[in-house]
N, C-alpha and C positions, 0 to 999 in steps of 0.2 A: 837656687838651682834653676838655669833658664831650662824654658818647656819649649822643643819646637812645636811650629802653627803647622799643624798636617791641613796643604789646600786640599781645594776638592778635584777630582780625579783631572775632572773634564779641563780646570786652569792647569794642574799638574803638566798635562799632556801637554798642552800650548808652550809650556816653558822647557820642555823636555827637546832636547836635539839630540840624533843618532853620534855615538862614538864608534873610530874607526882611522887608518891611516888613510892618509888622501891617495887619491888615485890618479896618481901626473898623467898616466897616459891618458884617461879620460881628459883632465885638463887641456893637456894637447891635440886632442879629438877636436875639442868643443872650440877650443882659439883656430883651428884649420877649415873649420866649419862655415857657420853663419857670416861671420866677416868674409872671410875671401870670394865667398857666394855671394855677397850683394858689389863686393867691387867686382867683382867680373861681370856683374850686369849693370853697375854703375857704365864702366869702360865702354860695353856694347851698348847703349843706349838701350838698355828693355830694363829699366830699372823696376820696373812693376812687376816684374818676374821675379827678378832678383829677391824683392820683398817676400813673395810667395815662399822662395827656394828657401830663404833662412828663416823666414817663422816653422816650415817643415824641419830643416836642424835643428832648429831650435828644443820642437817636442822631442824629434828624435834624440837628442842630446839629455832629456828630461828622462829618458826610458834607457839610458846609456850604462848600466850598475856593474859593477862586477861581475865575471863569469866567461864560459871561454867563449869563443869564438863564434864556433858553433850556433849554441844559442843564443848570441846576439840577434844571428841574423834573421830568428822568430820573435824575439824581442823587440826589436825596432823595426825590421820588416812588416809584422801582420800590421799593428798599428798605422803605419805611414800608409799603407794600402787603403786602409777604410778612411784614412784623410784625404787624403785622392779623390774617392769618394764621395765622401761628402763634402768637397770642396766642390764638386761635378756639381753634387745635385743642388747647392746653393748658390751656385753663381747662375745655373742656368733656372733657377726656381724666383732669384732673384729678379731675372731678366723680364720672365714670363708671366709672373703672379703677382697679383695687388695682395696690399698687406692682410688683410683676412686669411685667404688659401693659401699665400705665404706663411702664417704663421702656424695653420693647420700642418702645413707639409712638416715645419722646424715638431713641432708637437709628436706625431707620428714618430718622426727618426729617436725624438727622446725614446719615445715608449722602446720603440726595437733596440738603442742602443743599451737602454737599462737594463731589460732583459738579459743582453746578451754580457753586460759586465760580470752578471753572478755566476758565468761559467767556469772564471780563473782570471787569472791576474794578466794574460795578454789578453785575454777577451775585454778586459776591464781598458786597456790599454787603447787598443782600440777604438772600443764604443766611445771614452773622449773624446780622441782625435777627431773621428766621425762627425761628433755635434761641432767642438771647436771649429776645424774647418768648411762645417756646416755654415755657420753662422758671420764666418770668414767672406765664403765666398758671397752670401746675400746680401751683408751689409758691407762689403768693401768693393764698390765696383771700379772696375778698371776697363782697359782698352780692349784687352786679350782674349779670347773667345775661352770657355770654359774647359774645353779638352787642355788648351794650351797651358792654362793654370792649375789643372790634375798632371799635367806632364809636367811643370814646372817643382810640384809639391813631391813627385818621387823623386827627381832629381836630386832637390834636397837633401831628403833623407834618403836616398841612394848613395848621395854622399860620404855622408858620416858611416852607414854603413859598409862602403868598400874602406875609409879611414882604419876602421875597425877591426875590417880583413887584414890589411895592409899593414899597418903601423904594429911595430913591437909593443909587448909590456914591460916595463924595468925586469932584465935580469934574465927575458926569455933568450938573448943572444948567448947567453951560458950555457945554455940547454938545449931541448928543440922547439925551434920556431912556433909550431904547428901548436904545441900542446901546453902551451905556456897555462890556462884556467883550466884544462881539464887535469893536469897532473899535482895543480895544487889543491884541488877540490878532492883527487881519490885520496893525495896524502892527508888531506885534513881528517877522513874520514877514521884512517888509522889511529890520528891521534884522538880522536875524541872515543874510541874505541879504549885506549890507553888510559887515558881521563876517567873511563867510567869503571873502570877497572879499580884505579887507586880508589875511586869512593866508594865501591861496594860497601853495605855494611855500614855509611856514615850518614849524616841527614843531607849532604849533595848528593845524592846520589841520583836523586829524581832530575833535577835541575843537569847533568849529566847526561842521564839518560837523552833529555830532552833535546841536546847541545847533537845527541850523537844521531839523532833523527833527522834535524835541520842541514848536519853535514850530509848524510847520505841524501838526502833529498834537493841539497848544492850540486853536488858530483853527478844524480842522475840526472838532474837537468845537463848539469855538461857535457856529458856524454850522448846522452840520447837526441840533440838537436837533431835537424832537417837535413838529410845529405840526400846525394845523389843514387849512390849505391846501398841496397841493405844490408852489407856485410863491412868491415872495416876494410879499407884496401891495403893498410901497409902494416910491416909487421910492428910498427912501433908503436900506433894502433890499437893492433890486436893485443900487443903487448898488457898495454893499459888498461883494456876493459876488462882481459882477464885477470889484474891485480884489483882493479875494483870489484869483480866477483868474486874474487879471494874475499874480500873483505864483510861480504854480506856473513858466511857463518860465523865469522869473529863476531862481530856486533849480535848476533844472534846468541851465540854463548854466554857473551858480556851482561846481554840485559836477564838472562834466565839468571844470571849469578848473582846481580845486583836485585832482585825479584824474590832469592832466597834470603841474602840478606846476610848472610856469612862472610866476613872478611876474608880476600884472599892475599897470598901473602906479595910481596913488591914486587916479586921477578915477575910475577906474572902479563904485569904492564909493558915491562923489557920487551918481548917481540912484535906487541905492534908498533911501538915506539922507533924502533928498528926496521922495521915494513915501513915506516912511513919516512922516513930520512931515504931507503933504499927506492921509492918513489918519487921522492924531488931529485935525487939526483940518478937518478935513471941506471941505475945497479943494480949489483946484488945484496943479496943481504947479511952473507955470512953467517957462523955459528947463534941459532938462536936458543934461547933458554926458554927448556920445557915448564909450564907450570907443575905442581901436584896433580894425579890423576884420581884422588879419593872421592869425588862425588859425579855424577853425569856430567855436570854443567863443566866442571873443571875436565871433565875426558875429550867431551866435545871442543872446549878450546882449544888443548893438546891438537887435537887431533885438527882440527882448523888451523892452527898454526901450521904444522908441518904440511898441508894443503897447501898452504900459502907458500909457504918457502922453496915447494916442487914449482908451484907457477911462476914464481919470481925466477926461478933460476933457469928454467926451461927458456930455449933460444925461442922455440917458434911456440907459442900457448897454442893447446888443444879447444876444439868448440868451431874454429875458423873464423873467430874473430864476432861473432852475433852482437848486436845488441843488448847491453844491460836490460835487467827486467825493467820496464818502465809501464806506469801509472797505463790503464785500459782505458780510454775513454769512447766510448761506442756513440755514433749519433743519436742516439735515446739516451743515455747520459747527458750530453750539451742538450739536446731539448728539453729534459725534465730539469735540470738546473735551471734553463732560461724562463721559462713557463711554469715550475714551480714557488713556490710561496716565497719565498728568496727572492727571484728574478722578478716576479710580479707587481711586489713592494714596492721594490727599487726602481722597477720600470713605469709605473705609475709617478712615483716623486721626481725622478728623472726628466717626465711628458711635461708633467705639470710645470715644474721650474723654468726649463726649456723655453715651454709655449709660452708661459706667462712674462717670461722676461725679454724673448721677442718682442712679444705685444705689447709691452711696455715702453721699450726701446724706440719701436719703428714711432706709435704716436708720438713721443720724446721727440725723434725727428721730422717727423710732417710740423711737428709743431713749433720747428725753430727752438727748441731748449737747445740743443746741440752749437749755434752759432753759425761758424763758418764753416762747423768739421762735419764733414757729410757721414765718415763712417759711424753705423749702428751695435757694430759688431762685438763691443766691449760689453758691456752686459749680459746676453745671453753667454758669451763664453766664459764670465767670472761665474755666472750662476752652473755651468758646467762642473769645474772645477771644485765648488763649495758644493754640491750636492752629493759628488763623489768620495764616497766611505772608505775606500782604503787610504785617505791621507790624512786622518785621522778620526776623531770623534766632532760631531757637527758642530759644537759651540768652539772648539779647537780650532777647528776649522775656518772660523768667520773673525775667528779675533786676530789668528795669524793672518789670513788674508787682508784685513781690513789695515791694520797696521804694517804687512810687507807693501801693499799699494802707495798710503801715503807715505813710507819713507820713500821708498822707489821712484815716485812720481816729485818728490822732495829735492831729490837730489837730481832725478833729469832735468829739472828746471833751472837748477844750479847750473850745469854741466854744457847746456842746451843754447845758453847766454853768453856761455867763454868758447866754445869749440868750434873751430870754422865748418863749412859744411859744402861739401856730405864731405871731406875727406877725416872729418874728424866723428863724426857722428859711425862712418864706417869704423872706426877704430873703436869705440865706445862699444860699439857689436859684436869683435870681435872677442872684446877685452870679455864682454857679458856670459859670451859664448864658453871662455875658460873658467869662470867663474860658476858658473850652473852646476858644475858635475860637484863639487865642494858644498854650493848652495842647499843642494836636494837632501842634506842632514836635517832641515827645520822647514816647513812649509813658509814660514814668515819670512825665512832667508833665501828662499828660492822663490815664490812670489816678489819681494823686492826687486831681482834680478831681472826674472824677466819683464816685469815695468818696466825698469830703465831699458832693455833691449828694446822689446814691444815699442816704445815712444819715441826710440831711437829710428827702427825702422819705417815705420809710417811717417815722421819726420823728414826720411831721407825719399820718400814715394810723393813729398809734395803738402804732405798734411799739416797744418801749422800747427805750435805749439799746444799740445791738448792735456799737460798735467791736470790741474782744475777739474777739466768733467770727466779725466778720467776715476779722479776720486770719487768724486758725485754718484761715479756709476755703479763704484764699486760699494759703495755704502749700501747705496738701494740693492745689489745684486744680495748683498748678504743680510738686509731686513726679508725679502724675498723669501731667499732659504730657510732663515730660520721659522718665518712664519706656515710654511709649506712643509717643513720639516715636523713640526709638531700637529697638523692636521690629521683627523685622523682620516685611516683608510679601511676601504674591503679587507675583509678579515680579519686576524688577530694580530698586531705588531711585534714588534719581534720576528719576520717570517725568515731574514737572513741567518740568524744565527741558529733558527728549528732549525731548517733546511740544512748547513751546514752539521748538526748535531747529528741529523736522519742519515747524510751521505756519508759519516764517519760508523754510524752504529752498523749501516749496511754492508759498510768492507771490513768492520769489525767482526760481522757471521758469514760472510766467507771465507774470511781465513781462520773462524773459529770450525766453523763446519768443515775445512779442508782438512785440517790437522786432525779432528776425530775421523775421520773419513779412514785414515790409514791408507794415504795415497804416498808411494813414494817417489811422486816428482817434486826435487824438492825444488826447483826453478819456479814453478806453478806455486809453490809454498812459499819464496820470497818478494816474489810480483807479489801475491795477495798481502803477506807482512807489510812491505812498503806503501802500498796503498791505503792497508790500514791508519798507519803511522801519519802517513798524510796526510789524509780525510781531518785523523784527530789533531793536526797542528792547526789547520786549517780553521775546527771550528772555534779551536782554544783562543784562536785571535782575534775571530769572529766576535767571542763574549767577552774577551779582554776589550776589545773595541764599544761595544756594548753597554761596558760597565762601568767608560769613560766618560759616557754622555752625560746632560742634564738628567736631575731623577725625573724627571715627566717620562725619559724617553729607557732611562736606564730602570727602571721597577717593570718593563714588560720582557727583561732577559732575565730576572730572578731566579736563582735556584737552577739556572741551566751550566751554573758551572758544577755543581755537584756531582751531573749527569756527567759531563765531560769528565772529571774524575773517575767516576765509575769504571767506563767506556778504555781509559787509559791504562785504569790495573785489568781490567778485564783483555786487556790487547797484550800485555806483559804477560799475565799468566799464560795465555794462548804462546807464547812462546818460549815460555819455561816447558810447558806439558810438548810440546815438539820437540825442543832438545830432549827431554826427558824419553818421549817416546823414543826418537832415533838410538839411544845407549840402551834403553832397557825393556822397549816394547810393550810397556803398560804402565798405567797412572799412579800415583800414589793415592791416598785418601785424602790426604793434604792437598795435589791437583784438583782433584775429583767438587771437594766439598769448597773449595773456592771459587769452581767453573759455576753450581748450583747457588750461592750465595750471591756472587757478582750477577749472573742472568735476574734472578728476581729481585734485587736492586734495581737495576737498569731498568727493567719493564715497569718496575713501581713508578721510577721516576719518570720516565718516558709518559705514564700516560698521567701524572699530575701536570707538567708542563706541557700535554699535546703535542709530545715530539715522536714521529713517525719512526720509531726503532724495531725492527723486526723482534722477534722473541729468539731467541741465544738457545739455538742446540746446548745438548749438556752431555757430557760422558757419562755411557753406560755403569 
């Protein structure tokens, strides 16, 4: 009998690539992009702009994911803005500073940028761009005065992002235009409402639950982007957000039901599954089937169903159209995540890499290792990239990286030999450019990618063939990291995934404190639930990430997934005991003695691991 060889987490990870259907329109994004932007400045002779414009699509094509509209345009906007930026401040820091203050300035921006990653995943977005374009504009000098190369770099990704506005999704022309990501994110929400339904009662039921959290936290991103106005303007709109609102007490019944742990019976699945068909294609819903009404949880879905199906059917929804509850973030939130032990870590290993791989670099070139290629700028922005924790665990990190560079750089050499130029090397860019949005499944397959772009376009700005040291650079950027990454630091390590455990236990006792409160707003009731929910995805990936690592780095998040468990039935009861309250206006003893059991858990374990968790109100 063969045994399979279980690797270890952190190779695991490296070999792992996301599944999922491709996403053409992004494809099409990405081939309209970087290519047609460097031959239109090929055309007009500012080809050094041109370059600017598609390494900008380029990231912005790298941040390009699924989702509606809306949100895109804080998704790829906030980021291209801080590359602007720090495109600014390194081409003119470049200009102005010998290499020492130069490489103090690049240091500095790490710190601020690291910081500011532990806020969320566009802050994270950002702080990259920031240094990459940083380091862009120092070691790539050109003709172009430094404003002209910040207006060069929005244009870019101005680009892709009016693309984004502009261009359909498969299938939106069937429907309406406008709502193409946000009507499949609120229906998705249904269905996994549906989903958690059938597994009540089964060992999926967590894993469910889980699916049903990530959806609602899809759909309020979609919903809630950046607009002009703070009310919906149109009815179709308004329409929408009040079926996504429909949707919060479903999902709220669902998880108290699967929290009890009682099979319910099939029909009950039947009307979200129906809400949600009645949301993709923008209907009604017709006759829906009531479940049994013999326990709370099951009255409360009754009764959220038929909620639902008055909003669904209603021409103009009630409310005038408001904003879904969406996540609180207060500027004392962003600062205490940037400045606390999370942000500090990261922004520390951030500086350090940064600076150090600057300072590596530039000596590298005063001292002729480079040859005839004057650009610096490969280094410090591969150590960017590899220092950066959301694309995967660090040793994952460097083995993809090291391996997407030499093939990358493999095959533009190949490519580079046969292809006339630039009219072919434009095309090579363009081809890279559709290719990225596919790539970004595996870091070692989108690394590849962009080598070959990258070598393509500094190829096409003049620069001769630099495969070779750009591998050289890439090896040293990732012995760097990894030596920088095992260093120790101020404090206790592990401070990412405390921090994230603290900020989830926090919104875990306001919405536990809100629901004994006997408040009944329940809008102020499902803001707080959701931000719950969020916090605790957030940290769950945090120590799934954590756990991926080398053991030097993965023994200092031990035992915090425990905690994270706790934290998760403890956020589940909290909403069992709120449906429960709403039908019968007081707790069971079974609420009661589970609210008391999980708080002294959690405090047990919060302060074995030094994780800053408030102490958990308990029902009188």
């Amino acid at each position: 009998m063969s045994r399979r060889i279980a690797l270890p987490p952190w190779l695991a990870h490296a070999l792992r690539a996301q599944r999922g259907p491709v996403s053409w329109s992004a494809v099409t994004r990405g081939a309209l992009a970087a290519g047609p932007l460097l031959l239109a400045a090929v055309l007009l002779h500012r080809t050094s702009l041109g370059v600017v414009a598609a390494i900008a699509a380029m990231l912005a094509g790298i941040n390009d994911r699924p989702g509606s509209r809306r949100s895109a345009v804080r998704r790829l906007g906030a980021p291209a803005a801080a590359g602007a930026l720090g495109l600014l401040v390194g081409t003119y820091g470049g200009e102005h500073l010998t290499a020492v203050p130069l490489t103090l300035l690049l240091t500095a921006l790490g710190l601020v940028a690291g910081g500011m990653s532990a806020v969320g995943p566009v802050a994270s977005g950002a702080g990259t761009q920031l240094l990459v374009a940083a380091a862009i504009g120092a070691g790539m000098p050109v003709a172009e005065a430094g404003w002209q190369r910040a207006l060069a770099f929005l244009a870019g990704a101005g680009w892709l992002v009016l693309l984004r506005l502009a261009l359909p999704t498969p299938g939106a022309l069937a429907g309406d235009f406008r709502f193409d990501g946000e009507r499949d994110a609120v229906a998705a929400v249904y269905d996994a409402v549906a989903d958690l339904l059938d597994a009540v009662g089964g060992e999926a039921a967590g894993r469910r639950r889980v699916a049903l959290t990530a959806a609602l936290d899809h759909a309020q991103d979609a919903l809630t982007g950046p607009r002009l106005r703070r009310y919906a303007s149109s009815a179709a709109e308004r329409r929408l957000h009040a079926q996504y609102a429909a949707a919060l007490p479903l999902a709220e019944a669902a998880t108290a039901l699967a929290w009890a742990g009682e099979p319910v019976s099939g029909r009950a699945a039947e009307g979200p599954r129906r809400l949600a068909a009645a949301v993709r294609a923008n209907g009604g819903t017709g006759p829906l089937p009531a479940p049994s009404r013999s326990a709370p949880a099951l009255r409360a879905l009754d009764d959220a169903l038929l909620r639902a199906a008055a909003a669904f059917d209603r021409a103009e929804p009630e409310g005038g159209g408001q904003r879904p509850p969406a996540r609180r973030r207060t500027a004392v939130d962003i600062v205490r995540a940037a400045l606390g032990s999370g942000g500090r870590e990261y922004g520390l290993r951030v500086a350090l890499c940064f600076g150090a791989s600057a300072a590596i670099a530039q000596a590298l070139h005063h001292a002729r290792w480079y040859g005839e290629h004057q650009h610096w700028y490969w280094l410090p922005a591969t150590a960017v990239f590899l220092v950066k924790p959301d694309l995967g665990p660090l040793a994952s990190r460097v083995l993809c990286r090291a391996a997407g560079t030499v093939l990358g750089a493999l095959v533009f050499a190949g490519l580079a030999a046969v292809l006339p130029r630039p009219e072919g090397l434009v095309v090579l860019v363009a081809v890279c450019g559709a290719v990225i949005p596919v790539s970004t499944r595996h870091f070692g397959a989108q690394t590849a990618v962009v080598t070959v772009l990258v070598l393509a376009l500094v190829m096409v700005g003049g620069e001769p063939q630099a495969s070779v040291s750009r591998i050289g650079e890439t090896l040293l950027a990732c012995a760097l990291v990894l030596v920088v990454g095992h260093l120790p630091m101020p404090g206790r390590r592990g401070g990412a995934v405390r921090a994230r455990l603290g900020s989830a236990g926090r919104a875990a006792h306001a919405y536990l404190d809100h629901v004994l409160s006997g408040s009944g707003d329940r809008g102020e009731r499902w803001a707080l639930r959701r931000e719950a929910y969020r916090t605790l995805a957030e940290a769950r990936a945090a120590i799934a990430l954590g756990a991926a690592e080398l053991p030097a780095l993965a023994r200092h998040t031990e035992g915090t997934d425990a905690v994270a468990a706790v934290l998760e039935r403890l956020v589940d009861t909290t909403t069992a005991c709120a449906v429960h309250l709403d039908e019968t206006g007081r707790l069971t003893d079974r609420h009661t003695r589970q609210l008391e059991d999980l708080a002294g858990e959690l405090e047990r374990g919060g302060r074995r691991l030094g994780v800053a968790v408030p102490r958990m109100p308990v029902a009188a």
